[in-house]
C-alpha positions in Angstrom: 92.3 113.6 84.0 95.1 115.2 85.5 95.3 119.4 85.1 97.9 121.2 84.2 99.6 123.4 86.5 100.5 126.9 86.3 104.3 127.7 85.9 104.0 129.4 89.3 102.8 126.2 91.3 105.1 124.3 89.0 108.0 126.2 90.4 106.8 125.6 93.9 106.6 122.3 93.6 110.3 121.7 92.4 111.2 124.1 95.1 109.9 122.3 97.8 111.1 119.0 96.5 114.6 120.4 96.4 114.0 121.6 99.7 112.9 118.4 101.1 115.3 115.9 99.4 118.2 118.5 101.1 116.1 117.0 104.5 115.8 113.1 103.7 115.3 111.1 100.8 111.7 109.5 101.1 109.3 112.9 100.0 105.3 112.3 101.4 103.8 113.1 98.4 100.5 114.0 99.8 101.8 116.1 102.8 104.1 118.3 100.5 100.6 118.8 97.7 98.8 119.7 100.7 101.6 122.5 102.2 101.7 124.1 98.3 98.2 124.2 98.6 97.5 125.6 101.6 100.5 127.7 100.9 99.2 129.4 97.2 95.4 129.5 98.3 94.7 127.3 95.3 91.1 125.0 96.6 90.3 124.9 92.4 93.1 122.6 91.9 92.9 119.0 92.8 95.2 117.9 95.6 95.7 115.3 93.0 96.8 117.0 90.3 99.6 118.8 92.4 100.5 115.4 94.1 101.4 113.6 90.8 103.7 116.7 90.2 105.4 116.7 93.3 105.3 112.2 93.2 106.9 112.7 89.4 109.6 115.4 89.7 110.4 113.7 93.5 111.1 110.9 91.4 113.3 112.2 89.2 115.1 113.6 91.7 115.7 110.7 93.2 113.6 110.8 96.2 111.5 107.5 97.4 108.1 108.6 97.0 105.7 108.0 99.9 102.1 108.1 99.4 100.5 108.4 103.3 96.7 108.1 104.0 95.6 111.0 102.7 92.2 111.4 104.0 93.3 110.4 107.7 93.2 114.1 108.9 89.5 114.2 107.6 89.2 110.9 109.3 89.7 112.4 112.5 88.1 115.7 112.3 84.8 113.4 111.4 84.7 111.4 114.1 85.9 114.2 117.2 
């Protein structure tokens, strides 16, 4: 079940859609969760719940979504 987000994560999010659909069209879904993440210190919310924000409102903005590997970096930190 997906969580809710807090307005201030929600705000990020469209922000840095906005910011990458200025940059190109196709938004990676999982790479842009990951950076509001990292960016807000937030390891109690699910990189999921934030990626089907960012893969819903990149949508509506008209961005193609791209949904990369995302366990490929833990890939390769595993087997180094």
């Amino acid at each position: 079940m997906l969580e809710r987000l807090s307005d201030e994560i929600q705000r990020e999010v469209e922000k840095a859609i906005r910011l990458k659909a200025s940059e190109s069209r196709v938004l990676d879904v999982y790479a842009t969760a990951e950076e509001i993440r990292r960016k807000h210190a937030v390891p109690e919310i699910r990189l999921e719940d934030i990626a089907a924000t960012v893969a819903r409102l990149g949508s509506q903005y008209g961005c193609a979504v791209e949904f990369a590997d995302q366990h490929a970096e833990s890939r390769e930190t595993t087997s180094a």
